[in-house]
N, CA, C and O atoms as a MOPAC input file, in Angstrom:
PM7 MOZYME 1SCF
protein

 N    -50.13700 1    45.38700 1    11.57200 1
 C    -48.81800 1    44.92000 1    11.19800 1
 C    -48.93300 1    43.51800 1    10.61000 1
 O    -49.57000 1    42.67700 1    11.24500 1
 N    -48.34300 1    43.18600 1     9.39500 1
 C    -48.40800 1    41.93400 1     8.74100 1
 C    -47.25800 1    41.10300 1     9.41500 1
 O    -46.13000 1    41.45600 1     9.75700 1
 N    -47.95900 1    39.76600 1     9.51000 1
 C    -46.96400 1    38.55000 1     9.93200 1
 C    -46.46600 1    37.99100 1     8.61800 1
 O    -47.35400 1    37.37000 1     8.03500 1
 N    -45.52300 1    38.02000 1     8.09700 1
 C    -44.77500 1    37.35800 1     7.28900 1
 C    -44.25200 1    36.12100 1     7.63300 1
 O    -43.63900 1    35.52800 1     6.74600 1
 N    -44.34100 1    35.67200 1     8.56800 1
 C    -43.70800 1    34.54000 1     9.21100 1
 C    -45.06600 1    32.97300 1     8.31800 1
 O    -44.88900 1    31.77200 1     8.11500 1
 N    -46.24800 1    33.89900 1     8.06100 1
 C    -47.22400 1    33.28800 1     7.82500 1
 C    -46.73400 1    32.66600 1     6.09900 1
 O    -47.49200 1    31.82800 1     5.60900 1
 N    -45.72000 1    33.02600 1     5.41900 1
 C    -45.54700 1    32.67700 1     4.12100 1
 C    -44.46500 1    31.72800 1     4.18400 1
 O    -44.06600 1    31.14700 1     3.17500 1
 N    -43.82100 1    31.49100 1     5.68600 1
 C    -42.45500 1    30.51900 1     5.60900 1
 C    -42.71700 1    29.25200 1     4.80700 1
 O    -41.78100 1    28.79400 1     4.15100 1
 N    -43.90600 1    28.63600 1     4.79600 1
 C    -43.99300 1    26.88700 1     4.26700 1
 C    -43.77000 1    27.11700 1     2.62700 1
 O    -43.44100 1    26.13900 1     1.95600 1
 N    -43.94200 1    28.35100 1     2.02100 1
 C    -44.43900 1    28.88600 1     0.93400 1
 C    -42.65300 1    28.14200 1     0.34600 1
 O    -41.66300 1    27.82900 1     1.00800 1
 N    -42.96600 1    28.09400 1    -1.32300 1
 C    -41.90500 1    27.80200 1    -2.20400 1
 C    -41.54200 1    29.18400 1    -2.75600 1
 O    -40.34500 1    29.43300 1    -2.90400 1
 N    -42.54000 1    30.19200 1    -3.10300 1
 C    -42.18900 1    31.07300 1    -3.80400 1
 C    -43.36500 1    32.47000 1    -3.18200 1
 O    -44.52900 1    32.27400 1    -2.83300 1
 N    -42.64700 1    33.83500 1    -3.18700 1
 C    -43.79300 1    34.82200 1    -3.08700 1
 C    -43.55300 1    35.68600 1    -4.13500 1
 O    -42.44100 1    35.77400 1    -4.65500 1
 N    -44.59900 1    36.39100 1    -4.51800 1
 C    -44.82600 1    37.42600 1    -5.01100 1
 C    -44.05000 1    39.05500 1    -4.00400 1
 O    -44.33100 1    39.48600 1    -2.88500 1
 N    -43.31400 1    39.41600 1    -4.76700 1
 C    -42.66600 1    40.57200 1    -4.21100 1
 C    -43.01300 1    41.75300 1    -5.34900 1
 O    -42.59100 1    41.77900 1    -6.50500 1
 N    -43.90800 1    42.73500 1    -4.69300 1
 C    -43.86900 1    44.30200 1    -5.55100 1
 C    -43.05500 1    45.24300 1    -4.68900 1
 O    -43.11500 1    45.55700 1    -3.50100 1
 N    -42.29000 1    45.57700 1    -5.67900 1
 C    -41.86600 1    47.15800 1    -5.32500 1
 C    -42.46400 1    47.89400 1    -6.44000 1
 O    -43.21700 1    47.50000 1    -7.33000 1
 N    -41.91400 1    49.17600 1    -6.17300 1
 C    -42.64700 1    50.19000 1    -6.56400 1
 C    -41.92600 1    51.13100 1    -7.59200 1
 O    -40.69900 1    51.21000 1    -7.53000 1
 N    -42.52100 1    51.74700 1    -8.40400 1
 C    -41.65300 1    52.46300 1    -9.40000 1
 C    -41.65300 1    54.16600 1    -8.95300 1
 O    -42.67200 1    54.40700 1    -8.30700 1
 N    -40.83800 1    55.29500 1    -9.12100 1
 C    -40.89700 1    56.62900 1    -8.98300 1
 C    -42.52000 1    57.12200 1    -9.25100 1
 O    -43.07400 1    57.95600 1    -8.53400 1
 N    -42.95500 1    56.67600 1   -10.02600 1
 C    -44.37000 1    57.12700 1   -10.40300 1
 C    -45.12800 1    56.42100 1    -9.83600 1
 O    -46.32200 1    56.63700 1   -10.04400 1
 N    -44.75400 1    55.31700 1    -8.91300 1
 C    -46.01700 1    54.41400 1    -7.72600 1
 C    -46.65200 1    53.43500 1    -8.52000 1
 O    -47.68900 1    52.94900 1    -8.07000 1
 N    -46.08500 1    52.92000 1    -9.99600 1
 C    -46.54600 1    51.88600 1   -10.33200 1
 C    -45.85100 1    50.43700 1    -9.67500 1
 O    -44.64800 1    50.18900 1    -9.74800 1
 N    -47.00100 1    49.42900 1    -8.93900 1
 C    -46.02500 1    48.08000 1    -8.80800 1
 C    -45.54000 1    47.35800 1    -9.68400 1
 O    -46.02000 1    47.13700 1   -10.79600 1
 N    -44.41700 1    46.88700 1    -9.16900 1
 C    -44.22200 1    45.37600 1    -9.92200 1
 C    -43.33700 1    44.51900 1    -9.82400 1
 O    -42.11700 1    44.35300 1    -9.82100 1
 N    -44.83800 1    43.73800 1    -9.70100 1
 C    -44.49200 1    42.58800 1    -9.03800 1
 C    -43.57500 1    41.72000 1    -9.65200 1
 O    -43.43600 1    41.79100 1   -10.87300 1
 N    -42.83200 1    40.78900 1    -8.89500 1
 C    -41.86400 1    39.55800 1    -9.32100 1
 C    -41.96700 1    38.20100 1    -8.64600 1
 O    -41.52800 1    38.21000 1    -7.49600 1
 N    -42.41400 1    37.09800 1    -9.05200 1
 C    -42.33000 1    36.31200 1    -8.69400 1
 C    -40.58700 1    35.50200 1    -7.75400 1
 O    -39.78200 1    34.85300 1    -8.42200 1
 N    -40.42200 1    35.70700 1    -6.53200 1
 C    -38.98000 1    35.16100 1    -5.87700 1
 C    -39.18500 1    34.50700 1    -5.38500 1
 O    -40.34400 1    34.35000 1    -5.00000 1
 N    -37.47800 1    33.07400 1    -4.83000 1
 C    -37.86200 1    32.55600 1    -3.90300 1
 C    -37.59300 1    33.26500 1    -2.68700 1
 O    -37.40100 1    34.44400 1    -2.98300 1
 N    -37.51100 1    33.11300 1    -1.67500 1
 C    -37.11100 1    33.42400 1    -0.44500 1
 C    -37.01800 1    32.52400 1     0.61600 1
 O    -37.19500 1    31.31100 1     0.51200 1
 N    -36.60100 1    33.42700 1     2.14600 1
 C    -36.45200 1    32.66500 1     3.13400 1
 C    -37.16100 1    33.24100 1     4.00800 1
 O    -36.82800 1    34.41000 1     3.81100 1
 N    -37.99200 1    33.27100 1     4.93600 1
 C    -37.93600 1    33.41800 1     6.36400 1
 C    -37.66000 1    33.13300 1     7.75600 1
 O    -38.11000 1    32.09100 1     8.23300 1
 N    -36.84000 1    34.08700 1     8.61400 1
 C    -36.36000 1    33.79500 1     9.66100 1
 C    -36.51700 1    34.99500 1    11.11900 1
 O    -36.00500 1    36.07400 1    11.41800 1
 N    -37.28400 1    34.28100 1    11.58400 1
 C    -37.73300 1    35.23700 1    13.13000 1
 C    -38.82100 1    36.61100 1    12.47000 1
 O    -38.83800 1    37.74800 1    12.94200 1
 N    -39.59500 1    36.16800 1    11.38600 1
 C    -40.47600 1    36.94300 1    10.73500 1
 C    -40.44800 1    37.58100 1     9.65000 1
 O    -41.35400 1    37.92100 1     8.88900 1
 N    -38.86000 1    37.78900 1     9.60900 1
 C    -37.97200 1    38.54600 1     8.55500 1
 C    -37.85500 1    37.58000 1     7.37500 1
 O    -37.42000 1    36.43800 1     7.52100 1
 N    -38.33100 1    38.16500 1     5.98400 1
 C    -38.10300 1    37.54900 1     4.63500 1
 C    -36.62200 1    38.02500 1     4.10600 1
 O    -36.03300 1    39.01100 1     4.54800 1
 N    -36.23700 1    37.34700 1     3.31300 1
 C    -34.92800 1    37.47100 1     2.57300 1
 C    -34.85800 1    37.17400 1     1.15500 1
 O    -35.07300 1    36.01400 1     0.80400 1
 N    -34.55200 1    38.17900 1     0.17800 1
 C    -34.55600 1    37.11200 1    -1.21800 1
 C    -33.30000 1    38.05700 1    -1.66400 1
 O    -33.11900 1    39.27300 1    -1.59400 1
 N    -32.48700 1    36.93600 1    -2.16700 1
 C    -31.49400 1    36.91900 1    -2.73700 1
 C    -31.61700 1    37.15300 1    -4.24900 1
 O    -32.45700 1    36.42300 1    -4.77600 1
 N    -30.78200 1    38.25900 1    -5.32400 1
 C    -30.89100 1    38.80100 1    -6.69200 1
 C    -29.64400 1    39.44000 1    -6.92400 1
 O    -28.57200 1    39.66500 1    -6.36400 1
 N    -30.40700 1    39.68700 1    -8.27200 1
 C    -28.46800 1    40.57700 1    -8.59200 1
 C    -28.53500 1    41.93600 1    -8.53700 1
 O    -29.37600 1    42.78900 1    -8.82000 1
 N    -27.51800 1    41.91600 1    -8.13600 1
 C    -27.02800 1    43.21700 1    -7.30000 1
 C    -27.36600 1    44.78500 1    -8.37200 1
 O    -27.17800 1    45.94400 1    -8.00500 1
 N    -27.87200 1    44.35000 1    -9.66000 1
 C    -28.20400 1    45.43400 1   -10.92500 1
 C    -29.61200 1    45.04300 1   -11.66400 1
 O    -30.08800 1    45.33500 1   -12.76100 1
 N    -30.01400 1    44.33300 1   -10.67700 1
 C    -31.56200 1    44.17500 1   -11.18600 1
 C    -32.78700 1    45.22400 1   -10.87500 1
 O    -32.45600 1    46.11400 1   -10.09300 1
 N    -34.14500 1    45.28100 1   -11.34400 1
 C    -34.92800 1    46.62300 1   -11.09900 1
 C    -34.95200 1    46.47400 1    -9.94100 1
 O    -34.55100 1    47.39800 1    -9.23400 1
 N    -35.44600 1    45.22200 1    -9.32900 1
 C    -36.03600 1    45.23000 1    -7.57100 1
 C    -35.26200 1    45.67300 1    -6.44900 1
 O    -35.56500 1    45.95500 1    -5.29000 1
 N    -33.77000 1    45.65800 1    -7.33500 1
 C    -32.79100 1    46.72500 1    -5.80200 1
 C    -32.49500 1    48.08200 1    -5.78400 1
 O    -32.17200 1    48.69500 1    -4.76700 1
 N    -32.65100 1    48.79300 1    -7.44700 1
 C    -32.92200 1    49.61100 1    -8.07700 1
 C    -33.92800 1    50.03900 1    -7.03900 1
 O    -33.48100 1    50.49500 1    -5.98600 1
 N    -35.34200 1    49.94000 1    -7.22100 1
 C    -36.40500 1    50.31400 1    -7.04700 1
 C    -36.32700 1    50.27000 1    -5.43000 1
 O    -36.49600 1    51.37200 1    -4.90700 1
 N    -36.10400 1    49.20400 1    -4.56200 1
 C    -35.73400 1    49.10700 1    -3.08800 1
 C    -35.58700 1    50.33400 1    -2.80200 1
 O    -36.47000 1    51.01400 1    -2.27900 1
 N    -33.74000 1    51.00400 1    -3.31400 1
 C    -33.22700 1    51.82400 1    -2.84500 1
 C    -34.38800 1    53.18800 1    -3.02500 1
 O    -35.00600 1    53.71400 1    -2.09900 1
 N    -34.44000 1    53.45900 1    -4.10000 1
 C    -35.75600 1    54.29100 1    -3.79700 1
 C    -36.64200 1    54.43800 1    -3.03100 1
 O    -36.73500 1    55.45600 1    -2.34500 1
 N    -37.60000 1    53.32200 1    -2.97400 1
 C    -38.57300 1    53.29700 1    -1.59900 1
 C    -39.02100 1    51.90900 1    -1.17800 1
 O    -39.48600 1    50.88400 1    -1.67600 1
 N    -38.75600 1    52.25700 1    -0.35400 1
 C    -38.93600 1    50.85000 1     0.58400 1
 C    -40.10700 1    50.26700 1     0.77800 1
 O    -40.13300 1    49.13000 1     1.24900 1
 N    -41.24700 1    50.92400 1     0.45900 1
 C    -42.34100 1    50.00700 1     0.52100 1
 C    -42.57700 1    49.54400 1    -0.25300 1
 O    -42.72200 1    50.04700 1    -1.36700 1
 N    -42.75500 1    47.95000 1     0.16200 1
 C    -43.01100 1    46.83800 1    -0.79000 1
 C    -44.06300 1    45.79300 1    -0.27100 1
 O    -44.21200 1    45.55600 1     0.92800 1
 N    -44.85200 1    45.12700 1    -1.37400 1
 C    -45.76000 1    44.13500 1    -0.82300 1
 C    -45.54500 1    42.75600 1    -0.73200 1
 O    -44.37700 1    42.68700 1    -1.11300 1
 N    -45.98200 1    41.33200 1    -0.41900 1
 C    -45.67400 1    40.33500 1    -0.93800 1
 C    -46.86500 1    39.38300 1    -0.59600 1
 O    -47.58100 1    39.45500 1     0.40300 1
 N    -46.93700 1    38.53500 1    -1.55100 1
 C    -47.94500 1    37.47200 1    -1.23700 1
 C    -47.60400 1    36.17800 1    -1.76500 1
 O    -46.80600 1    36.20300 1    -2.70200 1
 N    -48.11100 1    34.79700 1    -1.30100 1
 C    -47.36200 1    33.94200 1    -1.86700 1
 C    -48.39800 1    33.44000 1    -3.16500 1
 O    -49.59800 1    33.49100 1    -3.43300 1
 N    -47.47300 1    33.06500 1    -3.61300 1
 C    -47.36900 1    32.60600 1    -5.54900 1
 C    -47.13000 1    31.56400 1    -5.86900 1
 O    -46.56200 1    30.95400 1    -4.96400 1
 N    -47.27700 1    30.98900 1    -6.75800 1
 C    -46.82300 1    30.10600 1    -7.64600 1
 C    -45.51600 1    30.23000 1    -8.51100 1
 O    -44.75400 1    31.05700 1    -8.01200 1
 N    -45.03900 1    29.66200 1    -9.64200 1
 C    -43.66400 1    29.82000 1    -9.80200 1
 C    -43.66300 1    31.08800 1   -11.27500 1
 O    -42.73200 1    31.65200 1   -11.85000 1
 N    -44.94800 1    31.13500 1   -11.43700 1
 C    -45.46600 1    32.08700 1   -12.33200 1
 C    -45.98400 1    33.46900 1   -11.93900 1
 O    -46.29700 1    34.38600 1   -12.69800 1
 N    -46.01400 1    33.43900 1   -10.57800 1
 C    -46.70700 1    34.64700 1    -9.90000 1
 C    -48.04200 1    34.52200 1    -9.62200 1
 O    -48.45900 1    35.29600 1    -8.76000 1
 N    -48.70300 1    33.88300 1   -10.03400 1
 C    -50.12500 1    33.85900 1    -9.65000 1
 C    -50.56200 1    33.55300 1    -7.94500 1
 O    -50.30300 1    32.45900 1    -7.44400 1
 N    -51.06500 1    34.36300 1    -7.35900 1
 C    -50.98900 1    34.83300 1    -6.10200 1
 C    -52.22000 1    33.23400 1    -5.80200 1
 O    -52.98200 1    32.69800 1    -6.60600 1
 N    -51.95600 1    32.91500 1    -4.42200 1
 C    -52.05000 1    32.34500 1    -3.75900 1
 C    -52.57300 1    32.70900 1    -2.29800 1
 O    -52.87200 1    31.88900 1    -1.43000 1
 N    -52.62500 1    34.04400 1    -2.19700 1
 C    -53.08400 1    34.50000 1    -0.79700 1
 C    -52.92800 1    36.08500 1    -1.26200 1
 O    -52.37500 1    36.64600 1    -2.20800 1
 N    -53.64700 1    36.49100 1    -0.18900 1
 C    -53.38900 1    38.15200 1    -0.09900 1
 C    -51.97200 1    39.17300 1     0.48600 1
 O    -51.18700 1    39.04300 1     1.42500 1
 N    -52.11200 1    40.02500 1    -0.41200 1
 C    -51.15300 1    41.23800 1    -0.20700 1
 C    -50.89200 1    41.33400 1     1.13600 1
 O    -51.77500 1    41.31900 1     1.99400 1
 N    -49.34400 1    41.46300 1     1.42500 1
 C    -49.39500 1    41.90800 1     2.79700 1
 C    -48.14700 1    42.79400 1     2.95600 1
 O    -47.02500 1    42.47100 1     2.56500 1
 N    -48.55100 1    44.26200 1     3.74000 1
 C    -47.48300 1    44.72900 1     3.25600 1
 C    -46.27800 1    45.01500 1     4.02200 1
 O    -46.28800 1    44.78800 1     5.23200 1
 N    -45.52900 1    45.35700 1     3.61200 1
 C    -43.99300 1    45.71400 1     4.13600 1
 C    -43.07000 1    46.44900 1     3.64900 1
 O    -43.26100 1    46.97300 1     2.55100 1
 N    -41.91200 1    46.64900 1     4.32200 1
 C    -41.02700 1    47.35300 1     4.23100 1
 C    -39.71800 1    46.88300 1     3.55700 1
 O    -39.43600 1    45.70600 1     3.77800 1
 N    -38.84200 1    47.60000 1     2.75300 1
 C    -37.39200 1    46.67800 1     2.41500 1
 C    -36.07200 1    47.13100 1     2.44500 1
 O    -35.90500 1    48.20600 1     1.86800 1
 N    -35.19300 1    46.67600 1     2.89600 1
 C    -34.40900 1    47.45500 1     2.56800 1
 C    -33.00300 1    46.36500 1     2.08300 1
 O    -33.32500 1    45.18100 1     2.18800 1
 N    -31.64600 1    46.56300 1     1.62100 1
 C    -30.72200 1    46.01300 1     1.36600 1
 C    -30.10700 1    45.28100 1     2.44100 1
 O    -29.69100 1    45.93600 1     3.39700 1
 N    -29.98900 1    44.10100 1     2.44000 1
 C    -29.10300 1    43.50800 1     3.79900 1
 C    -27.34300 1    43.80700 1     4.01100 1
 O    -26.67400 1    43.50100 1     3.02400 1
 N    -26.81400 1    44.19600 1     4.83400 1
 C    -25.34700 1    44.12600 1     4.82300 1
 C    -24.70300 1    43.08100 1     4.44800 1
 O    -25.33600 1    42.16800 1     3.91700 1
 N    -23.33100 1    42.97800 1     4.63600 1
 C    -22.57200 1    41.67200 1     4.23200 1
 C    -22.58600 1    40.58900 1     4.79300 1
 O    -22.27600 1    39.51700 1     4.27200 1
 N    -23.13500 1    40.85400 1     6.49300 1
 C    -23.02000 1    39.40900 1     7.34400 1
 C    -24.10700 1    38.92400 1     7.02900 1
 O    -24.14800 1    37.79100 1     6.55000 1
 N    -25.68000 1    39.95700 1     7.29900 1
 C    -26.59300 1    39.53800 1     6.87100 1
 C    -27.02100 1    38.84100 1     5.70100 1
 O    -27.84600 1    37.93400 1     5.80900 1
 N    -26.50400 1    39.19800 1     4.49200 1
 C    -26.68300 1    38.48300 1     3.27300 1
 C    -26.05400 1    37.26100 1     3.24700 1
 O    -26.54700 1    36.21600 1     2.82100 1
 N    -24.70800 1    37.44500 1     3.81700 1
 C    -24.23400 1    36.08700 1     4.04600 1
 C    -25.11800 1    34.57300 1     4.59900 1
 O    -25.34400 1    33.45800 1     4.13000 1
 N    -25.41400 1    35.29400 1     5.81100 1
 C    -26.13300 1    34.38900 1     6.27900 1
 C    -27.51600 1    34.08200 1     5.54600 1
 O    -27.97900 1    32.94600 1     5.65300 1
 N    -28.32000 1    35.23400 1     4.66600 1
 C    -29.25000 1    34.39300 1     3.90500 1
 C    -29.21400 1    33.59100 1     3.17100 1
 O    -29.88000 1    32.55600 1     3.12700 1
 N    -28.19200 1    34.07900 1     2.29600 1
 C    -27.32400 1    32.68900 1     1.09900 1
 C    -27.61900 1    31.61800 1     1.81600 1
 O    -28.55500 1    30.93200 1     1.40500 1
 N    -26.83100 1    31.15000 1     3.19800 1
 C    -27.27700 1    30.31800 1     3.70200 1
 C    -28.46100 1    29.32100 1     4.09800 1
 O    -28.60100 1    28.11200 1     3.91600 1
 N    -29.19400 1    30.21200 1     4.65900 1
 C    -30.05600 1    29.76200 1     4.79800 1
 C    -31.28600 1    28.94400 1     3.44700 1
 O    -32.10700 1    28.03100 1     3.54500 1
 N    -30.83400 1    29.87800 1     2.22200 1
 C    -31.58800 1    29.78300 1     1.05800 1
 C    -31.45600 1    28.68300 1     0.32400 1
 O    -32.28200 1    28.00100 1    -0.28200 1
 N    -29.65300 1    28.55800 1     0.53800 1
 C    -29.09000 1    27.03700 1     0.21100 1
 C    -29.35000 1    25.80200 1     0.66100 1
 O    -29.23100 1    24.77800 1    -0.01200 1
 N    -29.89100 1    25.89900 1     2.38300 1
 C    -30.70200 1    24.66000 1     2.70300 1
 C    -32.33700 1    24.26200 1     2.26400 1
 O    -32.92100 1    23.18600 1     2.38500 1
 N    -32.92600 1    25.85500 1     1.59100 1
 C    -34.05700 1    25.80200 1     1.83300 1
 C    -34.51800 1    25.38800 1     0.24200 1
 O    -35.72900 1    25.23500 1     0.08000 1
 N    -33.79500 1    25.23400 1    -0.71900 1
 C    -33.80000 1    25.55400 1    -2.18100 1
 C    -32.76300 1    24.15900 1    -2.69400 1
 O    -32.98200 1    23.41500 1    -3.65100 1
 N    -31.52300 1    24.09700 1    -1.66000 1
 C    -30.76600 1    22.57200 1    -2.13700 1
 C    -30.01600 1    22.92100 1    -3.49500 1
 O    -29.70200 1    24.07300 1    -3.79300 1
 N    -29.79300 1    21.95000 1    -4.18400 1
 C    -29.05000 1    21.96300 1    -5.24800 1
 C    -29.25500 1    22.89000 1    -6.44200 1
 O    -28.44900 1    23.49000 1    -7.15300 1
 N    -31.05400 1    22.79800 1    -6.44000 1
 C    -31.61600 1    24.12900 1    -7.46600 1
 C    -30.97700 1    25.47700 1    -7.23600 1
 O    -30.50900 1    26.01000 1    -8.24300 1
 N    -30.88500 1    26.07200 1    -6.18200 1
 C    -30.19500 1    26.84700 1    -5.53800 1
 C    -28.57000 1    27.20300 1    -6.24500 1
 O    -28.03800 1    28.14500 1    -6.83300 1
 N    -28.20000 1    25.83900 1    -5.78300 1
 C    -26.84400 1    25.97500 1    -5.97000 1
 C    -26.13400 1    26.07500 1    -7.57500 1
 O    -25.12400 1    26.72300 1    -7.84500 1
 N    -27.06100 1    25.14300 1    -8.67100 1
 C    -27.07100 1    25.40500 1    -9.62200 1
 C    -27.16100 1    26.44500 1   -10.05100 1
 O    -26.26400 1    26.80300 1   -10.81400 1
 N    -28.56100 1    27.61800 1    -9.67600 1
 C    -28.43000 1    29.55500 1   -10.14400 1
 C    -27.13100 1    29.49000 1    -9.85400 1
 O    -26.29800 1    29.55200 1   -10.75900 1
 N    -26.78100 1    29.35600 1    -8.56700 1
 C    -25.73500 1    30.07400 1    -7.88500 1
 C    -24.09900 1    30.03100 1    -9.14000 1
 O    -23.38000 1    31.02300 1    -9.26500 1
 N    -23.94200 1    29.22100 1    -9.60100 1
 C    -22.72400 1    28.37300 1   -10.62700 1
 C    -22.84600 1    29.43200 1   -11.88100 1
 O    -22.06900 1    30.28800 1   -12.30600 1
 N    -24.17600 1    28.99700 1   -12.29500 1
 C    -24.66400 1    30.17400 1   -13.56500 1
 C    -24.39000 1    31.23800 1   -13.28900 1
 O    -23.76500 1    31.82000 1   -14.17500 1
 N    -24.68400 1    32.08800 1   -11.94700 1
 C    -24.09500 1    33.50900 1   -11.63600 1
 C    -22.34000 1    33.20300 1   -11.79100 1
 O    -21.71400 1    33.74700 1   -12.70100 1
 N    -21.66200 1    32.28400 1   -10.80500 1
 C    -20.21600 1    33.21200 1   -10.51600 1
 C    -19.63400 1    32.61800 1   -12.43900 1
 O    -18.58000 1    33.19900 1   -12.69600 1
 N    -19.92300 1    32.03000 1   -13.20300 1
 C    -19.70300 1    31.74800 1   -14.51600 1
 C    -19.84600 1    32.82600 1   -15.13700 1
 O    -19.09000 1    33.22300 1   -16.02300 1
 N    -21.17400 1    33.59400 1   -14.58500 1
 C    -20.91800 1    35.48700 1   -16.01600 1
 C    -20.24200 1    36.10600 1   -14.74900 1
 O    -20.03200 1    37.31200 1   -14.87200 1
 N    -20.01400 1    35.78300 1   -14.05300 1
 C    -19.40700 1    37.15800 1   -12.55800 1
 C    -20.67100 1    37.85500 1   -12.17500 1
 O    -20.87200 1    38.89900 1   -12.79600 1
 N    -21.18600 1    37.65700 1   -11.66800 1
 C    -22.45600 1    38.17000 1   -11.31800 1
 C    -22.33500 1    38.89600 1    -9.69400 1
 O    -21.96600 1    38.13500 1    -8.80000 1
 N    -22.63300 1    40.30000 1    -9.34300 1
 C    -22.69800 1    40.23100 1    -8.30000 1
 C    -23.75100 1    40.05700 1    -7.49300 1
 O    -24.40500 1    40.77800 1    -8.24600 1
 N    -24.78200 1    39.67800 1    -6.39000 1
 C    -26.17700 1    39.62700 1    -5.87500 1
 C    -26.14700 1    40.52200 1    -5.05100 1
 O    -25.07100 1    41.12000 1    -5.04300 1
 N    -27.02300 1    40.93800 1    -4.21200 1
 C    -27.89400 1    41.56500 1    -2.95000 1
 C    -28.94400 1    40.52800 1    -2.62500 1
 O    -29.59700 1    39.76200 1    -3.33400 1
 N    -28.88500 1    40.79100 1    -1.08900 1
 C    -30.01500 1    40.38100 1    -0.47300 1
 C    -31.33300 1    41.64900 1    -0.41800 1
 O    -31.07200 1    42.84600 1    -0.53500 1
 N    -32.31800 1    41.27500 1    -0.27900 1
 C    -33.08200 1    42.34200 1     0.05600 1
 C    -34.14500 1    41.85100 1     1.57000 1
 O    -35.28500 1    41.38600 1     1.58800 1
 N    -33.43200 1    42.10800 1     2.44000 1
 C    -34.53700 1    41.88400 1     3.95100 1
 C    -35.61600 1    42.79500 1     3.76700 1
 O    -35.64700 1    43.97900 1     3.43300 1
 N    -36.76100 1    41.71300 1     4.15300 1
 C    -38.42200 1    42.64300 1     3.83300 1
 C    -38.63500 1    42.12500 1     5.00600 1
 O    -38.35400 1    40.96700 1     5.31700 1
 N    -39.47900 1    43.50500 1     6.19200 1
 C    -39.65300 1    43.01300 1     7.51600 1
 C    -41.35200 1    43.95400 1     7.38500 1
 O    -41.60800 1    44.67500 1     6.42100 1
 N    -42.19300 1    43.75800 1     8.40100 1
 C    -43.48700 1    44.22600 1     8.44600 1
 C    -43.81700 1    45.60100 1     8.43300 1
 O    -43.18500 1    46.21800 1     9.29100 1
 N    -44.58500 1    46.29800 1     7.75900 1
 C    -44.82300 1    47.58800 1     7.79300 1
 C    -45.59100 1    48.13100 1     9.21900 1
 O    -46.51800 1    47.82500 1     9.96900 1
 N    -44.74100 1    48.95000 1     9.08000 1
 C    -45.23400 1    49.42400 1    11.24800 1
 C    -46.27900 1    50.96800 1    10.79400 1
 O    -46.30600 1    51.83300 1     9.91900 1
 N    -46.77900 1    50.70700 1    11.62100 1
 C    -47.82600 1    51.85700 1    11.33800 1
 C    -47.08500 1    53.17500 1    11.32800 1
 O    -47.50600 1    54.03900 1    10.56000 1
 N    -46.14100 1    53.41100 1    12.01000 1
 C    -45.35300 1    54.89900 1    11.82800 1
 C    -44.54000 1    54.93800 1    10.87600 1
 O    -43.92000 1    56.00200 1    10.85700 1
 N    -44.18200 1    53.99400 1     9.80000 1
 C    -43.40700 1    53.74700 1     8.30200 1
 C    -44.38500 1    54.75800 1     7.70000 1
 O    -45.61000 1    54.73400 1     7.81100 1
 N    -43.40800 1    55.92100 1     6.84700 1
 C    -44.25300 1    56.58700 1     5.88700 1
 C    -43.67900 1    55.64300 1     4.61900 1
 O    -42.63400 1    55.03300 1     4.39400 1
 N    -45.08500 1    55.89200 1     3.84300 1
 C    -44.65400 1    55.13500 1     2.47600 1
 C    -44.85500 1    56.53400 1     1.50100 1
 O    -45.69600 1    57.43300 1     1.50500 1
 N    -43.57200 1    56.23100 1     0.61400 1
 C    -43.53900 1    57.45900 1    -0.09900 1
 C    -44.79800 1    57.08200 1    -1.55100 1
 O    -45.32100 1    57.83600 1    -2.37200 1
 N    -44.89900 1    55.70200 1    -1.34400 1
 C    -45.20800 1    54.74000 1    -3.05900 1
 C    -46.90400 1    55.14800 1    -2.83000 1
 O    -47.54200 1    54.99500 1    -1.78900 1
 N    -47.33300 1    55.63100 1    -3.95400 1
 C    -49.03800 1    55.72800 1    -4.15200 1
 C    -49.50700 1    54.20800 1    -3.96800 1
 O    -49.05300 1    53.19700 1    -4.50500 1
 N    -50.52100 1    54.34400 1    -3.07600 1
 C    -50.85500 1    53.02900 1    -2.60600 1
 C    -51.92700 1    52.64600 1    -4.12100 1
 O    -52.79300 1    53.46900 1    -4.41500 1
 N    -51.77400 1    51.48300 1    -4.90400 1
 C    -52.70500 1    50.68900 1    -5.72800 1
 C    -53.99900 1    50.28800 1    -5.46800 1
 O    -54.61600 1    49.62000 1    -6.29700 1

């Protein structure tokens, strides 16, 4: 089982999901972690929630602001956060990110943008992954 808790100091990770045909791909996000659990906040019509809802296994490693990995793959699971939950990541993302943060945030409600959170928690050995492993 991967500790994700191990990428909290991190600015940015590398997040793959997976395509119907089991190709990754990857995206450079920021995120949060809290009690092990990652969080990254996107828009609500982008591929990576697209692809989520499909299958949940996903990898992440931390990156640079370009993606260039920084540590090894570790994998996990994802799924969409509810409304309290997302709520509270916003939060958290806003202390962790500051004004940069808040600036995306302006640029979104300016086109109307809606987001999703996506909570990524550790892959448990009894998780089937539907995604052809790379």
């Amino acid at each position: 089982m991967s500790d994700l808790s191990t990428l909290r100091s991190e600015t940015y990770i590398n997040l793959q999901t997976f395509r119907k045909n089991g190709q990754g791909v990857p995206t450079p996000v920021w995120f949060v972690e809290e009690n092990g659990v990652l969080y990254v906040r996107t828009l609500a019509r982008s591929g990576k929630v697209k692809r989520v809802r499909n299958n949940p296994h996903v990898r992440v490693a931390a990156c640079d602001a370009r993606g260039n990995l920084k540590g090894a793959w570790l994998e996990a699971r994802a799924l969409l956060a509810d409304e309290t939950e997302a709520a509270h990541a916003n939060d958290l993302l806003n202390r962790k990110y500051g004004l940069m943060k808040r600036a995306f945030d302006l640029m979104g409600l300016m086109r109307k943008e809606s987001y999703a959170v996506i909570k990524i928690m550790p892959a448990t050995e009894s998780s089937p992954s539907t995604a052809q492993k790379p």
